[in-house]
N, C-alpha and C positions, 0 to 999 in steps of 0.2 A: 423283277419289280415292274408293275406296270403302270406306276404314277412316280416320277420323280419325287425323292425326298427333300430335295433341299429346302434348308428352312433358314430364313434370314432372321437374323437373334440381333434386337436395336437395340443397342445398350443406353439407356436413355434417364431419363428422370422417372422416380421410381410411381409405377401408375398401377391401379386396382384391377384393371378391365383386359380383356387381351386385344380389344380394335383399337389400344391405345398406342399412338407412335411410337410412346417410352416403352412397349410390353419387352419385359424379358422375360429367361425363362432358361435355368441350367442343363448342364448335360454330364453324361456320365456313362464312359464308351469302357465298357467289360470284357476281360478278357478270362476265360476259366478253364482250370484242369481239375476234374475230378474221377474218382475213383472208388469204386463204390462196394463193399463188402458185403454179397449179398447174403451171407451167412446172418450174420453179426446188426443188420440193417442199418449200418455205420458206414459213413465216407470221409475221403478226407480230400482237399481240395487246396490249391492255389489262386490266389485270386490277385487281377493287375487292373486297377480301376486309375481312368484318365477321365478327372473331372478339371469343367470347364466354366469360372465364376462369371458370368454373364452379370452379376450383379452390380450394383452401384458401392455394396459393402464389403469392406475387407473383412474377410472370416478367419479366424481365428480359433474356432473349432469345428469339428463335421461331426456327422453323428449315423451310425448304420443303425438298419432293424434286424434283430436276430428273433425271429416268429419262435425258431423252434421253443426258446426257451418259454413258451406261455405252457409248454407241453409239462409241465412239476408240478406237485404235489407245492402249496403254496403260494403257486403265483396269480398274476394279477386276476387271470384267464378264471384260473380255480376259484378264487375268492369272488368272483362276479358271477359267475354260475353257481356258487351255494346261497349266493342270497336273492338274485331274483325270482323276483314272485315266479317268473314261468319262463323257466329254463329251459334250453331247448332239448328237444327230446333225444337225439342224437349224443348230448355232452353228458347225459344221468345215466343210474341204472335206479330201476324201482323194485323197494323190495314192501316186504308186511311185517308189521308190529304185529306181538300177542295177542293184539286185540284185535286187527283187522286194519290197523290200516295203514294206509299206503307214503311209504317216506322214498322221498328222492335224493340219491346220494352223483356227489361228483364224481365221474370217472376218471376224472382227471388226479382226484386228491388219492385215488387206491394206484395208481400207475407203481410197479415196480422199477429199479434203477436200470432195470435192460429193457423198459416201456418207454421210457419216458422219451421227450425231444429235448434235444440241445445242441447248441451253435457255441465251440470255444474257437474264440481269436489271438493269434498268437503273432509275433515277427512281423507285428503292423510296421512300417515306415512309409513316409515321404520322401519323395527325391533322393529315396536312398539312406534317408537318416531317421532313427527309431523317433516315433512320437508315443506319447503316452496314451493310454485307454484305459477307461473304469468299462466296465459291464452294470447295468444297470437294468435288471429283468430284463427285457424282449426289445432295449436300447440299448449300444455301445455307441460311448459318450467318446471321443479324441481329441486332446489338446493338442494341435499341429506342431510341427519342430520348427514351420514358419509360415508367417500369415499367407492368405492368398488373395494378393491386389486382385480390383473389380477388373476383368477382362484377362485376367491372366490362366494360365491351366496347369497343374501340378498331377503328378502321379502317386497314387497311393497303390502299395502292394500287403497284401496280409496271406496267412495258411490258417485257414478251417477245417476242426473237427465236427463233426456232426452227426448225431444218432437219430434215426426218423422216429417218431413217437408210433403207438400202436392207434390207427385209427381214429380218430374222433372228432376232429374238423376241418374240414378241408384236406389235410395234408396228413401223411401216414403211411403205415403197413396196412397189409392184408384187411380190406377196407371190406364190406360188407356181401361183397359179390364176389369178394376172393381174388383181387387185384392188389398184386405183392407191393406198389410201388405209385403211389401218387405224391409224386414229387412240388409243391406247392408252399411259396412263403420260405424255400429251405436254405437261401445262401444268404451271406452279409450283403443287406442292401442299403446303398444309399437312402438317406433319408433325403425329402425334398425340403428347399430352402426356397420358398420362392415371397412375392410381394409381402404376404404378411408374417415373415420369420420360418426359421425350422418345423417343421411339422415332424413332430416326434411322440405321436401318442402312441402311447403301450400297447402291445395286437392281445385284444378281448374276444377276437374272434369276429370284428364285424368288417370294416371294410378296406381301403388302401389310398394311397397317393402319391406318383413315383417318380425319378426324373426320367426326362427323355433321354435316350441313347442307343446303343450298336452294340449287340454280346454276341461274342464269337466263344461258344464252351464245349468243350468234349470232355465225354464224360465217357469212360472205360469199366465196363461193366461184365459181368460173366458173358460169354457169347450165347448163353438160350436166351434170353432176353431182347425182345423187341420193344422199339421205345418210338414215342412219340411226343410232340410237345413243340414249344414254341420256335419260331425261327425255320428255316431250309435245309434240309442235311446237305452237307458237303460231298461227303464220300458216301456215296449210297452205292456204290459198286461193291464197296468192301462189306458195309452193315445189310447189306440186302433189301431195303427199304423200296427197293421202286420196282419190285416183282408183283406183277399182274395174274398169278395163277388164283385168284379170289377162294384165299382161305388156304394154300398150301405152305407151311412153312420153310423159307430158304433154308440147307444144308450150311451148316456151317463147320469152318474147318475145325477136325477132332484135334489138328496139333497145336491150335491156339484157344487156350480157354475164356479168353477173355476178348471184346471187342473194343474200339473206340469208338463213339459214336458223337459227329464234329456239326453242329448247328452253327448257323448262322442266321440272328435275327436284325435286319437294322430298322431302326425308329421303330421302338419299341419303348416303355417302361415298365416290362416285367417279363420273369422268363419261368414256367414251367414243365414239368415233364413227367411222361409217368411210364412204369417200364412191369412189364407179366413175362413170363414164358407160354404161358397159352395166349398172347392179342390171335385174333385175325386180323391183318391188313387187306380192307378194301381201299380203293380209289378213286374219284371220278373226275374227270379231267372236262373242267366247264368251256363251252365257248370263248370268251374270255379269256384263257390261258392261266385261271384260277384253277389247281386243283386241291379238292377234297377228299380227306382222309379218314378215314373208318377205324378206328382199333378196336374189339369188342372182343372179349372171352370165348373162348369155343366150346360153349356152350351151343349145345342142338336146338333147346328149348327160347333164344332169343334172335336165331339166327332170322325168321320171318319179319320180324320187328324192325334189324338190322339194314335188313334188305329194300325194305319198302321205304326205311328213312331216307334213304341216300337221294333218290331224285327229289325226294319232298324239301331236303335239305339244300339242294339245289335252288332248286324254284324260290325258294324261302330269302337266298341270297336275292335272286333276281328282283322280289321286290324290295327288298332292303335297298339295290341300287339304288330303284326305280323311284322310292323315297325320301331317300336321304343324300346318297352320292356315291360313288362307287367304290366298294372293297380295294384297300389298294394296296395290297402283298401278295405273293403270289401263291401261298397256301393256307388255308382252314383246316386244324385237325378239328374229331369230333371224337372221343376218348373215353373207355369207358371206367371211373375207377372216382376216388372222391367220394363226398357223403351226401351226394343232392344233385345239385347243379351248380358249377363255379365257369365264369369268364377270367381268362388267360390271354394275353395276346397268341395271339394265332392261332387258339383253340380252347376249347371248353375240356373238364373233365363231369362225368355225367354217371348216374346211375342208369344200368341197362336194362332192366329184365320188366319195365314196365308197358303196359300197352302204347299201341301205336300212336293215337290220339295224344297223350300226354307226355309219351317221351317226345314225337314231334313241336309241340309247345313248347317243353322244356329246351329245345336245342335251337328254337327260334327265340326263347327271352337270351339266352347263354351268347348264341351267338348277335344279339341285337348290341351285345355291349360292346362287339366290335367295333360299333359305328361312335355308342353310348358309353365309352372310360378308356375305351384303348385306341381311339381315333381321337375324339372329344375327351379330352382326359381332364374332366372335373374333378374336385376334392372329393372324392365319396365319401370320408370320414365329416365332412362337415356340410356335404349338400349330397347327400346320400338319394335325395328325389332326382338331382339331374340326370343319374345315371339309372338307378332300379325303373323309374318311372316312367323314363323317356321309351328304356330298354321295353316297357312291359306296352307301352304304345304301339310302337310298331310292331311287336309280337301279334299282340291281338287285330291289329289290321289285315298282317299276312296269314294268320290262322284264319281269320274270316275270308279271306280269299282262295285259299284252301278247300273251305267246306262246299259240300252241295249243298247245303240252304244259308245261303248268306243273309245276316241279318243289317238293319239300318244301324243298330247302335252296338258295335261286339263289344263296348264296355261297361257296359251294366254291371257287371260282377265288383268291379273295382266305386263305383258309384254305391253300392249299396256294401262294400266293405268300408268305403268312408263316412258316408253319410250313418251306420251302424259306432263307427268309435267317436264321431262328433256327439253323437248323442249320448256318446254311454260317458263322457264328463272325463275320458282317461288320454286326451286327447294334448300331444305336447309339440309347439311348431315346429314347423321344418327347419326352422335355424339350427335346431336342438344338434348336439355333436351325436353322432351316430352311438358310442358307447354311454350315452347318457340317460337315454329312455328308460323310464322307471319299470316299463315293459316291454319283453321281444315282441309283443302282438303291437303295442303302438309304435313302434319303428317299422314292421314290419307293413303296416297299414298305410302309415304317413307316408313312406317312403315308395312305396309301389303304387298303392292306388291313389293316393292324393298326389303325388309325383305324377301320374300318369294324367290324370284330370286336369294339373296346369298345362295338361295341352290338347286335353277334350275340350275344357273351357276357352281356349283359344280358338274354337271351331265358333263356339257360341260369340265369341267377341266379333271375331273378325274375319269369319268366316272360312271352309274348309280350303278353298285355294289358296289364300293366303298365308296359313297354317303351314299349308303343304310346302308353300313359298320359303317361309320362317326355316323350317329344318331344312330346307338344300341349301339357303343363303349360310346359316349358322353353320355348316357343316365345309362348306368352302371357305369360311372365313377362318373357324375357328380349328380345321383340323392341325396335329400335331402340336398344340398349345394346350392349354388350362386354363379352359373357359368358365365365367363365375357364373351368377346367376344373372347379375347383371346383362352379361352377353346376349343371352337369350332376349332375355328383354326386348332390349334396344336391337335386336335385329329384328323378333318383331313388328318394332315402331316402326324403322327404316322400310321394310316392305309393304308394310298397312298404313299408315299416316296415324295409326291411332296413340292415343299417352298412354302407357299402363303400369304408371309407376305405381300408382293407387291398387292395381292387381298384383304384382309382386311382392307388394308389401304385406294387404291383409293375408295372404295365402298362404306365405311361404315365412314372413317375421309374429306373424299371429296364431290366433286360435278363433278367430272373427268368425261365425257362418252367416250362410245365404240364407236367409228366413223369407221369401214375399208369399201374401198370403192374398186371397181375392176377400177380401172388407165384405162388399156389399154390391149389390146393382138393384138401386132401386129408379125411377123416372127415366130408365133408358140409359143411365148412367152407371159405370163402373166405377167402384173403390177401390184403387189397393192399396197397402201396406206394406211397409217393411220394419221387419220385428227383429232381423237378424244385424249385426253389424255392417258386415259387410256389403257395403254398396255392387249390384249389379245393373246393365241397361235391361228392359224387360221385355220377351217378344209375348203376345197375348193372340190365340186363335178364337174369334168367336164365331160358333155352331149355330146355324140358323132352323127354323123348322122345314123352310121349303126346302133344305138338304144342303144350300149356299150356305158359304165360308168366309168369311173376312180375316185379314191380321193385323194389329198395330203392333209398333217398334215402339218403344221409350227412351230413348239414347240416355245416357249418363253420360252429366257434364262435364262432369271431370277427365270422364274419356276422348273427348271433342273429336268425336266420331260417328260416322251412321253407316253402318256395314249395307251390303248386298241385299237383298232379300232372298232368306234362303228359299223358299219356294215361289218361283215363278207364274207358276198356276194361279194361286191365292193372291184376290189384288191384298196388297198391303198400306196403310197409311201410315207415315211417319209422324210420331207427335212431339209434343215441345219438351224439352230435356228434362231430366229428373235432378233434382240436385241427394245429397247424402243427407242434408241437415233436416231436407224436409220428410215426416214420415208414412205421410200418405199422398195420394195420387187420384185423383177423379177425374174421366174422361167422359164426356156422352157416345152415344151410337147413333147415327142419321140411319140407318137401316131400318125400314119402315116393317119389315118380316122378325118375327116374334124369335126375341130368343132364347136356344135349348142350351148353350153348352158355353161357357167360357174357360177357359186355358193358359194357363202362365206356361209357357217352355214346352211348347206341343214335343219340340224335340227332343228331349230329356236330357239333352247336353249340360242346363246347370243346374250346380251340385248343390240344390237347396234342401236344406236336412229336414224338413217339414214339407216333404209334398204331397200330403193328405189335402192341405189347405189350396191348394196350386187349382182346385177346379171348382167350379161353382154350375150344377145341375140346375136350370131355371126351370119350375115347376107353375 
């Protein structure tokens, strides 16, 4: 490990934020045997969980998630995919009516009883003595055999059966690229208990929120079988993991049919794994004493793809450091297997067989959530932007750095995918609970590119050092905790001097948009307007004929702030503050040369849903 873990846990008065003195925050150190029936695509497991009540409340029940069970005909998973409007394409099959047309059916409601996933709990106790458990869908519910005072640690031990479901989100069998084993969401896991109560929703297939802790599991599996996933292996002399002949599979002994394969992951809150008889294991061993791991089909047809990812994937970390803060375990798998692209601690699982370009993308959003849910371990069920969005930020910065024509703005795509669902009226805030979204396309918009935009818009506030400031501070302060939304915030202020409570609010508790429109310029004088709710400060380029430039700033008051001037070149005037209540804005031009061209936001940073109106052609 190359950054100390320790984490001082202040058991304190109970507070919302994590810079707060009182922050607490549980633990839950894992201990697993599992064994795994590759036949039968069934295991069955021991499990020795020591959790640690850092809290101010005595608990009196805990509560695990068993994922598998969302995999049945009936459950909650099922019944949310047959009624939203647009189900993801992955979870249906499409078939044709007599007539022509086209009905989407749940694959999850045809699973037969040797498809399906399920997690049964047996032989729960505490300290040794049996407590009770209901099963509750894809929640097991425990009433303790005895409370657990605040500060105190108790041991829970259970035995799990469990059958992998065939394929269909996230986690499964023989997944689409013919990957027998993506291991995902499949053991009893602690639910987290933290500042605002248990966080116990139903898994519908969208995101997660885990406690921190240490899992030490081996998993015994047929010996063709190479496995990858989260945490260190232990024994790699025995499983053959750290052989460098790139691409030749280790011999393994004919008089033991079976393997142990013993991880070790600490400061973690979550653990996956995925296991083929065809992986290739490559490796690349970073400066840094970070290395990265390849698993990928042997397949002829994707090995090019494969090859050429591996230093890109490299580089990709580097700026991720260089970013945000530095990687701090000592390995990244990169796996190929799963239905898309999922973050894991210590590794992604990824579909493989697509070009280079996008599978590169893909393993830089994947692996950015290393920094974004498995460092910074936000709620994703209930601020799903902190993480998809932050994730998809520095995606697109190190993809643009990446490329041979690097552009001024790589985020336009995510600008015109938000500024597209503000105006289509299907638009619901980011407070909203991630399984709540009356559509996958408005979760999936809100959360990635309007997530990603509270912090392109922080370029436009406060400018890009600042920004850059923001996530190395928030990333030192707040790793290996659960950070809200508030955090981010208030480290912003902390590094900027500016207020942006009034920005976190419209953005992320509303549906408010950016409207400023240019009014009018008539006597040498500009008008503008603001038609949208939302208050912004305004930057304005005016275009002269002799080919000169000028800029004026607007600050908003509320912000009690006047940033940098992003361009140096262009002189700039600061003018007198904008308040929200007032709706328009006149300013004159002293510029004696005639002008061609006026500009709200030359730089395209803010996300104003109307900017047809943003320029004024002087004829």
């Amino acid at each position: 490990m190359r950054l100390p873990f320790a984490l001082s846990l202040l058991i304190g008065t109970l507070f919302c934020n994590a810079q707060n003195k009182g922050y607490w925050q549980q633990k839950a150190d894992y201990k697993m045997e599992v064994s795994v029936d590759t036949k039968n695509y069934q295991y069955k497991g021991k499990q020795t969980l020591v959790y640690t009540n850092n809290s101010n409340d005595t608990l009196k029940k805990v509560f695990y998630h068993l994922f598998n069970n969302a995999f049945q005909p009936g459950s909650e998973m099922d019944f949310r995919n047959q009624n939203i409007v647009d189900p993801d394409a992955r979870m249906v099959t499409k078939t044709k009516t007599e007539d022509g047309k086209e009905v989407k059916e749940s694959r999850i409601a045809n699973l037969k009883p040797n498809e399906i996933g399920y997690l049964k709990i047996s032989n729960f106790k505490q300290d040794g003595k049996i407590s009770a458990t209901k099963e509750v869908g894809t929640i097991l519910e425990v009433t303790l055999s005895k409370p657990i005072l605040p500060g105190k640690k108790t041991t829970f031990t259970l035995d799990f059966d469990g059958q992998v479901p065939v394929q269909i989100r996230r986690s499964g069998r023989n997944n689409s690229e013919g990957v027998e084993f993506s291991m995902t969401q499949w053991y009893p896991k602690m639910c987290e208990f933290d500042f605002e109560g248990w966080n116990t929703s139903p898994y519908l297939g969208r995101e997660f929120h885990g406690v921190w802790g240490n899992y030490d599991v081996k998993i015994t599996i047929d010996a063709a079988y190479i496995l990858g996933g989260t945490g260190n292996i232990k024994n790699n002399n025995e499983v053959g993991f750290g052989y460098e002949d790139k691409g030749k599979k280790v011999t393994k002994n004919p008089n033991n049919p079976s393997l142990t394969w013993h991880f070790i992951a600490p400061n973690v809150h979550d653990f996956a794994w995925a296991a083929d008889k065809e992986y290739i294991h490559d490796k690349l061993v970073r400066s840094d004493g970070v290395t990265l791991h390849f698993l990928y089909k042997n397949n002829p047809k994707i090995f090019d793809v494969w090859k050429k990812a591996q230093p890109l994937t490299s580089k990709i970390m580097d700026y991720f450091n260089s970013y945000v803060g530095n990687y701090p375990y000592k390995q990244y798998s990169v796996i190929q297997g799963g239905d898309g692209g999922m973050e894991y601690a210590m590794c992604t699982l990824v579909l493989g067989e697509g070009k280079l370009d996008g599978f590169v993308g893909l393993i830089a959003h994947e692996m950015g959530h290393s920094w974004f849910q498995h460092v910074l371990a936000s709620n994703e069920s209930k601020h799903g932007w902190m993480d998809e969005g932050f994730a998809s930020f520095i995606e697109d910065l190190a993809v643009n750095e990446l490329s041979v024509k690097k552009v001024e703005n790589p985020f336009l795509s995510s600008y015109k995918g938000y500024i597209a669902l503000a105006n289509s009226g299907k638009e619901q805030p980011l407070t909203t609970h991630s399984d709540r979204f009356d559509e996958n396309k408005s979760y999936s918009v809100g959360s990635y590119s309007k997530g990603e935009l509270f912090l392109t818009q922080l370029i436009y506030l406060i400018g890009k050092e600042n920004t850059m400031k923001t996530l190395k501070r928030y990333y030192s302060e707040f790793k290996f905790k659960h950070p809200t939304p508030n955090d981010i915030k208030r480290t912003a202020e902390r590094v900027s001097g500016a207020q942006l409570d009034w920005y976190l609010t419209d953005w992320t508790k509303t549906t408010n948009t950016i409207d400023y429109a240019i009014k009018s310029f008539e006597n040498n004088t500009i008008t503008l307007e603001r038609i949208g709710r939302m208050p912004m400060p305004i930057d304005i380029l005016v275009e002269y004929t002799d080919g000169s430039k000028e800029s004026f700033y607007i600050p908003l008051q509320m912000m009690h702030f006047v940033k940098e001037n992003p361009n140096a070149n262009i002189k700039r005037t600061v003018l007198k503050d904008w308040t929200w209540a007032q709706p328009s804005y006149s300013f004159p031009i002293s510029n004696q040369s005639s002008v061609k061209k006026i500009t709200i936001d030359p730089s395209g940073f803010l996300a104003d849903v109307k900017p047809e109106n943003n320029t004024l052609e002087v004829k």
